[in-house]
C-alpha positions as CSV (number, residue, x, y, z in Angstrom):
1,X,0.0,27.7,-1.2
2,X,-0.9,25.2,-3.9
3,X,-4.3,24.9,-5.1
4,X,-6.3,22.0,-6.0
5,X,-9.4,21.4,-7.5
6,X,-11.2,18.0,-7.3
7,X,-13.5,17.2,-10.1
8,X,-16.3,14.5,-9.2
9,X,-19.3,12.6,-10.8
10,X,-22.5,14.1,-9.4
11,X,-23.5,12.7,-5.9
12,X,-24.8,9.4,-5.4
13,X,-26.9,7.0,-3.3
14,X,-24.4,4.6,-3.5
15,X,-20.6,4.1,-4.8
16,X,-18.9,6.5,-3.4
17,X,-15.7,4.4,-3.5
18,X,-14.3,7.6,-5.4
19,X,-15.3,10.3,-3.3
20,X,-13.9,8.3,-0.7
21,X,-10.6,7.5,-1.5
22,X,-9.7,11.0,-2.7
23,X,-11.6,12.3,0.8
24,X,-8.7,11.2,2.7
25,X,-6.3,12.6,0.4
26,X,-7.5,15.5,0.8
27,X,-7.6,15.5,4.7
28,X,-3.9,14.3,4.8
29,X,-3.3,17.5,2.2
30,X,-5.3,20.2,3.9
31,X,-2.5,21.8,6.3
32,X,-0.1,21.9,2.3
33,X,-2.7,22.3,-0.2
34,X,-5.3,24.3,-1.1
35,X,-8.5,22.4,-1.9
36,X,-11.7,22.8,-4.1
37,X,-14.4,20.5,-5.2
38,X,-16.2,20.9,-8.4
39,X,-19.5,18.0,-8.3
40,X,-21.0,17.3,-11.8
41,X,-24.7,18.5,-11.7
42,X,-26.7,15.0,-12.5
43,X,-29.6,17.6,-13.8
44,X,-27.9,18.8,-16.7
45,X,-25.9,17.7,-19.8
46,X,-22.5,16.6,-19.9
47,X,-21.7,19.9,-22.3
48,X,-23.1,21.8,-19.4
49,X,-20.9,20.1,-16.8
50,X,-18.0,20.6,-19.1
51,X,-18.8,24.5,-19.1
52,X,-18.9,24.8,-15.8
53,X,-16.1,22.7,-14.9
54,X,-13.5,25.8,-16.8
55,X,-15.0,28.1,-14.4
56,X,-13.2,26.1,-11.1
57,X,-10.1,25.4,-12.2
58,X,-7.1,26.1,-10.2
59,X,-3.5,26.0,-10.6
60,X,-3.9,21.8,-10.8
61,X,-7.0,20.7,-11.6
62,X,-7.7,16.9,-10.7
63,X,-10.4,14.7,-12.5
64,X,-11.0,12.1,-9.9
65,X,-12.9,9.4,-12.2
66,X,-15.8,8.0,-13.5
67,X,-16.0,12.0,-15.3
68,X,-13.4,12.1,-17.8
69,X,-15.0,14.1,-20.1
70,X,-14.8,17.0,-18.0
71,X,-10.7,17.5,-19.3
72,X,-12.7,19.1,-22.6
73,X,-13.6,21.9,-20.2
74,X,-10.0,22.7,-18.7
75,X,-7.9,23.1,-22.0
76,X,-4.5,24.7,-21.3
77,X,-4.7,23.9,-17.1
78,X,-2.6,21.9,-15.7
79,X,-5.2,18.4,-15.4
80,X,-4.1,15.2,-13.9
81,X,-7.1,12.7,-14.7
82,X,-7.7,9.5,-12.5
83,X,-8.1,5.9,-14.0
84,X,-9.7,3.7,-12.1
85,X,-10.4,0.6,-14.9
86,X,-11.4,0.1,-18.5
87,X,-14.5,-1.9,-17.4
88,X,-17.0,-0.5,-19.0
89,X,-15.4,0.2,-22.3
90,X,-14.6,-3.6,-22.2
91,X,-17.8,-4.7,-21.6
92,X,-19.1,-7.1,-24.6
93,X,-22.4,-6.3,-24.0
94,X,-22.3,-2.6,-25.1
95,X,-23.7,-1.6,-28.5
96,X,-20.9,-0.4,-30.8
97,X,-22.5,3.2,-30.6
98,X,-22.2,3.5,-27.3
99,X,-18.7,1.6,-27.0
100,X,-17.7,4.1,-30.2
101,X,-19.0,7.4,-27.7
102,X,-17.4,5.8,-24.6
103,X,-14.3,5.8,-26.2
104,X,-13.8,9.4,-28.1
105,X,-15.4,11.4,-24.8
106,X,-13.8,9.5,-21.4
107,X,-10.4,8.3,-23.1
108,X,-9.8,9.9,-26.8
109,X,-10.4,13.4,-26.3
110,X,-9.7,13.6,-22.6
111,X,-6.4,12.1,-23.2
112,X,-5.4,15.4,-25.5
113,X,-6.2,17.9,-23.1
114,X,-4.6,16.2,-19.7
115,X,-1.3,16.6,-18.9
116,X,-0.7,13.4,-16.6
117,X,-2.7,10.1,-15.8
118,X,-3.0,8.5,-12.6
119,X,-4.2,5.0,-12.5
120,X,-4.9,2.4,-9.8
121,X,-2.6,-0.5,-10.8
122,X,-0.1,-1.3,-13.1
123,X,-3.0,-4.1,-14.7
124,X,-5.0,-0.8,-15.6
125,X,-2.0,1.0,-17.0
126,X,-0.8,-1.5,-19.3
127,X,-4.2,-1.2,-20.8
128,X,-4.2,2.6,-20.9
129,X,-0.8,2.0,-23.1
130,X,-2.4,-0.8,-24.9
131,X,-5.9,0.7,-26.3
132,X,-4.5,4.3,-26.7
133,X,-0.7,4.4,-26.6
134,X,-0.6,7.0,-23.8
135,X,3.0,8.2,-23.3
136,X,4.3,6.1,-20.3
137,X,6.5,9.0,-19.2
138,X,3.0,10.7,-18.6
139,X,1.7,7.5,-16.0
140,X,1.7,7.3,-12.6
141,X,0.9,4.4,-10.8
142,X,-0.6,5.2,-7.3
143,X,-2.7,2.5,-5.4
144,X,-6.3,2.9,-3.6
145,X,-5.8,3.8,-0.5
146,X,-7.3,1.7,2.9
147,X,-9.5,3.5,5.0
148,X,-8.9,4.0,8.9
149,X,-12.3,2.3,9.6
150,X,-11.0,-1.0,8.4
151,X,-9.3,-1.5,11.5
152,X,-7.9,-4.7,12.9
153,X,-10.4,-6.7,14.7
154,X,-8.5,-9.9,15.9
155,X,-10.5,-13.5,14.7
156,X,-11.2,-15.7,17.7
157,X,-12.8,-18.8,17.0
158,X,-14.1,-19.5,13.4
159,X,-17.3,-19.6,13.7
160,X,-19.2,-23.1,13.5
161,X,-21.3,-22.1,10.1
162,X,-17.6,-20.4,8.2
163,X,-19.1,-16.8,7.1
164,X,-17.8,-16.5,3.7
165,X,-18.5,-12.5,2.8
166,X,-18.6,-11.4,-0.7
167,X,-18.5,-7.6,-1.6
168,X,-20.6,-6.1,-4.6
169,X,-22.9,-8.1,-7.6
170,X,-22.5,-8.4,-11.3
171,X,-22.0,-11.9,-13.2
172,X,-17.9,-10.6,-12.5
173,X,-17.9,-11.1,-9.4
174,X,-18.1,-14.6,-9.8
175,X,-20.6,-15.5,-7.0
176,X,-21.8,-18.8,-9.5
177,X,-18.7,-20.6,-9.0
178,X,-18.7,-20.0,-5.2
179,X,-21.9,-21.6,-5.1
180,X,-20.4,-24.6,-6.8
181,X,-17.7,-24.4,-4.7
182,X,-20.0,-24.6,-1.5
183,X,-23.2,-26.4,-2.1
184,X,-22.6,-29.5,0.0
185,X,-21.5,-28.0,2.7
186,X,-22.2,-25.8,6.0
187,X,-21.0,-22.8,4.9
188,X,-22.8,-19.4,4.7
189,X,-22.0,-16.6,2.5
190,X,-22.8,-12.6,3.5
191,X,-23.1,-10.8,-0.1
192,X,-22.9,-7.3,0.0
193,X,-24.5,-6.0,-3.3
194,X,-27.6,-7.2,-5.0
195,X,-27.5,-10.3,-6.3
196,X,-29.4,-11.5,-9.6
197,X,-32.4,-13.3,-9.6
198,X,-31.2,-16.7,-11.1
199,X,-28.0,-16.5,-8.7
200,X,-31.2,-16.3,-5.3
201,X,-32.7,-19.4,-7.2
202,X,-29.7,-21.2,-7.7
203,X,-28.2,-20.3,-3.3
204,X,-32.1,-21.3,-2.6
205,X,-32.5,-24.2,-5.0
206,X,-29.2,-25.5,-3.0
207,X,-30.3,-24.9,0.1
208,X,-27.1,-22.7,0.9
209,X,-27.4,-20.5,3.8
210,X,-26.8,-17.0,3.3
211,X,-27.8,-13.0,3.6
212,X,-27.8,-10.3,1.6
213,X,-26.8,-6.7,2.6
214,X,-27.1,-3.4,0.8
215,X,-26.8,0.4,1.2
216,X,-24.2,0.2,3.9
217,X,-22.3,2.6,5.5
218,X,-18.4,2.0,5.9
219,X,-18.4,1.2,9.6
220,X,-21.5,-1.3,8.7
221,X,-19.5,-2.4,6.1
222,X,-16.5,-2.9,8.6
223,X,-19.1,-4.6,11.0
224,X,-19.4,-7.5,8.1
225,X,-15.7,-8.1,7.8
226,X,-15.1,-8.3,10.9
227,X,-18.1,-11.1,11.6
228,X,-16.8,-13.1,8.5
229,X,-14.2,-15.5,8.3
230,X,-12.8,-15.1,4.7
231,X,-13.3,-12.9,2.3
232,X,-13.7,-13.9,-1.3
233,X,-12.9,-12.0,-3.8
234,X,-12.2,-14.4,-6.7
235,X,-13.5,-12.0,-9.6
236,X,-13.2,-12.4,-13.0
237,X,-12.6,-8.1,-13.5
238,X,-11.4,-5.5,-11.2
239,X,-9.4,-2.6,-11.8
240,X,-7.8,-2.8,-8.3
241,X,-9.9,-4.9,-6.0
242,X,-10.1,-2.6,-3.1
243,X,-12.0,-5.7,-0.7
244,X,-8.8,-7.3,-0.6
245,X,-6.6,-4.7,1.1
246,X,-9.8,-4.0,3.6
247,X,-10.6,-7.1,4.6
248,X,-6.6,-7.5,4.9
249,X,-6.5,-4.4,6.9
250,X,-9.0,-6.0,9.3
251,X,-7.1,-9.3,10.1
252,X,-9.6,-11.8,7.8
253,X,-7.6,-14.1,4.9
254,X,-8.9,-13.6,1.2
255,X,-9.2,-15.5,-1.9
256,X,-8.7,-13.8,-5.0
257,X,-7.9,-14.4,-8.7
258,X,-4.7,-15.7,-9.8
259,X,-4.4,-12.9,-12.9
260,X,-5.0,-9.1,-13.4
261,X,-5.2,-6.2,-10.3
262,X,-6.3,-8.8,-7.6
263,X,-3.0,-11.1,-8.2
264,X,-1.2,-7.6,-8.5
265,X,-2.6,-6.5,-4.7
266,X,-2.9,-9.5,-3.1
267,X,0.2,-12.0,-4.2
268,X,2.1,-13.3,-1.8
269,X,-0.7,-12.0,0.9
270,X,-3.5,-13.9,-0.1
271,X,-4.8,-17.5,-1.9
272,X,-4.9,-16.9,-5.3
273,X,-7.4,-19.4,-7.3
274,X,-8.1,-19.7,-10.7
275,X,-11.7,-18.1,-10.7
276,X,-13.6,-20.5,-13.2
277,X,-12.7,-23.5,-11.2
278,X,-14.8,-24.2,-7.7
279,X,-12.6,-27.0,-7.2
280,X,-10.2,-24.5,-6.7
281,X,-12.3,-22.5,-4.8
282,X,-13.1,-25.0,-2.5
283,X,-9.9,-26.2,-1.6
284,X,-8.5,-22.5,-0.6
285,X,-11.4,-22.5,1.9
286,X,-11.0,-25.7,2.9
287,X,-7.1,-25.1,3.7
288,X,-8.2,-21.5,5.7
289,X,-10.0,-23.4,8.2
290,X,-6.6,-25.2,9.5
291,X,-5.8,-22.4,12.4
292,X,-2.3,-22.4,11.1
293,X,-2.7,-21.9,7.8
294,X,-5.4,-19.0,8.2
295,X,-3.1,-17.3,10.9
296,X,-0.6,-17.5,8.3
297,X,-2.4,-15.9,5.3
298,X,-3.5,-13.2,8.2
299,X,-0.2,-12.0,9.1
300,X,0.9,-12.0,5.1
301,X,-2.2,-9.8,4.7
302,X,-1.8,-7.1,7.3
303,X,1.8,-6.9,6.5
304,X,0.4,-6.4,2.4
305,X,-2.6,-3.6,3.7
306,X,-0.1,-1.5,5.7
307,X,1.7,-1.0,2.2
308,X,-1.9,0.7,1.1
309,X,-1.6,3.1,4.0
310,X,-3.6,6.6,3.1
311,X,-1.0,8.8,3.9
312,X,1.9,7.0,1.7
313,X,-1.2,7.5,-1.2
314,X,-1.5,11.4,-0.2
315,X,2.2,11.7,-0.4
316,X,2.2,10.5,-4.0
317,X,-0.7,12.5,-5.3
318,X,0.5,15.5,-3.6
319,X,4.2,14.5,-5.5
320,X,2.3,14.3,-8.6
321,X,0.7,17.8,-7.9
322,X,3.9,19.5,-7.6
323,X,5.8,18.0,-11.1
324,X,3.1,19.4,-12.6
325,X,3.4,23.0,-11.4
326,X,7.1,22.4,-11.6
């Protein structure tokens, strides 16, 4: 039997969009594969985590993300490493030290010692080619996977106060220009995340109703799709946009951006906006609470999320697994 080893960050509070995803691959791969986890140790150095990452390697050796650096520890095994974005490393507000570090120990070096790249979306591996001319014939595109807890919960009546939910924080998640979209009006907004001070202010300082959430499990997290009526996800940066496929997956219609991994998920199943205009913003929500356009952008959506099913993702990993071994 082929064996596996999955290599993750060290365990967290929070986040654990990661673990997660590659959790259900390895349930759908159990009965065919194999499987051992390796979890960096938050308590010691990265050198330290590298040395002991040699010591669990297996016949393929998977580097889930987040943890690239950990390919410097499994020289000559057969290493697939997982790309979820370029985020950070494109972040302006990083010093040129740290951008410099980023760069040689989770893409430079790591990149020598793998022998095949994974990433999220096409969007992500155009980058990969861009910034560090990664032979193509060595990418392989396969999406995140939806979980089975994001099940379909059929929308009745919108409600009379349209629940707008918004999933994580950061200035890139665009929740200022959904607040110029709103203001005026009787909508509330669910954020999931943690908002920053002056975005609190600015909801308050409108008077815009709304409620924050945090720490959540998934099926909490499901419990807040399925009481909102749209999702928006109208970021300026993601390297997938995983919201879109579970809200989909749920039966609720979502705005997204009109460029990058959210037009690449969601086009042609969702409203795509230009994300620095809440004019634009406005009027997709305005047009979702017509029953027939909403139903509409519903049915486009499910049809889109069943494409994200997690045993088409295992298939491909596990297809992956075996062109390594050969």
């Amino acid at each position: 039997m082929l064996t596996v080893t999955y290599f993750y960050r060290e365990p967290r509070d929070t986040g654990q969009s990661i673990e997660g995803i590659f959790k259900l691959v390895s349930d759908c791969l159990s009965e065919r594969v194999a499987l051992k986890e390796f979890y960096c140790d938050g308590k010691l150095s990265r050198w330290k985590n590298v040395r002991r990452a040699g010591k669990y390697s297996s016949q393929v050796n998977h580097i889930t993300g987040d943890v690239n650096f950990l390919a410097l520890g499994l020289k000559g095994k057969k290493t697939v490493l997982t790309i979820h974005d370029f985020g950070f490393y494109e972040n302006p507000v990083h010093s040129r030290l740290i951008k410099t570090l980023y760069k040689l120990f989770w893409f430079y070096f790591p990149l020598k010692y793998v022998d095949m790249v994974t990433v999220v979306s096409e969007f992500t591996r155009q980058k990969l080619i861009r910034y560090f001319s990664f032979p193509v014939e060595r990418i392989r595109v396969i999406h995140n996977p939806v979980k089975p807890v994001f099940r379909y919960s059929e929308k009745g009546v919108i409600n009379t106060l349209p629940v707008i939910l918004m999933m994580g924080s950061g200035k890139h998640k665009n929740l200022d220009n959904l607040i110029d979209a709103v203001k005026g009006t009787n909508y509330h907004i669910d954020i999931i995340g943690w908002p920053a001070k002056d975005e609190l202010e600015r909801l308050n300082n409108f008077g815009i109703s709304y409620k924050v959430y945090n720490k959540l499990a998934d099926e909490e997290v499901y419990a807040r799709y399925v009481a909102c009526d749209i999702l928006f996800n109208a970021s300026f940066y993601e390297g997938f946009g995983m919201p879109i496929i579970e809200a989909q997956a749920v039966g609720r219609p979502v705005i997204t951006s009109n460029f990058g991994a959210m037009k690449e998920v969601g086009e042609g199943s969702a409203l795509l906006v230009d994300p620095s205009k809440p004019d634009e913003i406005r009027a997709a929500i305005e047009s979702l609470l017509d029953k027939r356009c909403y139903d509409e952008v519903v049915g486009k959506g499910r049809a889109n999320a069943a494409k994200f099913d997690y045993r088409k993702i295992a298939e491909q990993y596990l297809e992956v697994y075996r062109e390594l071994i050969g």
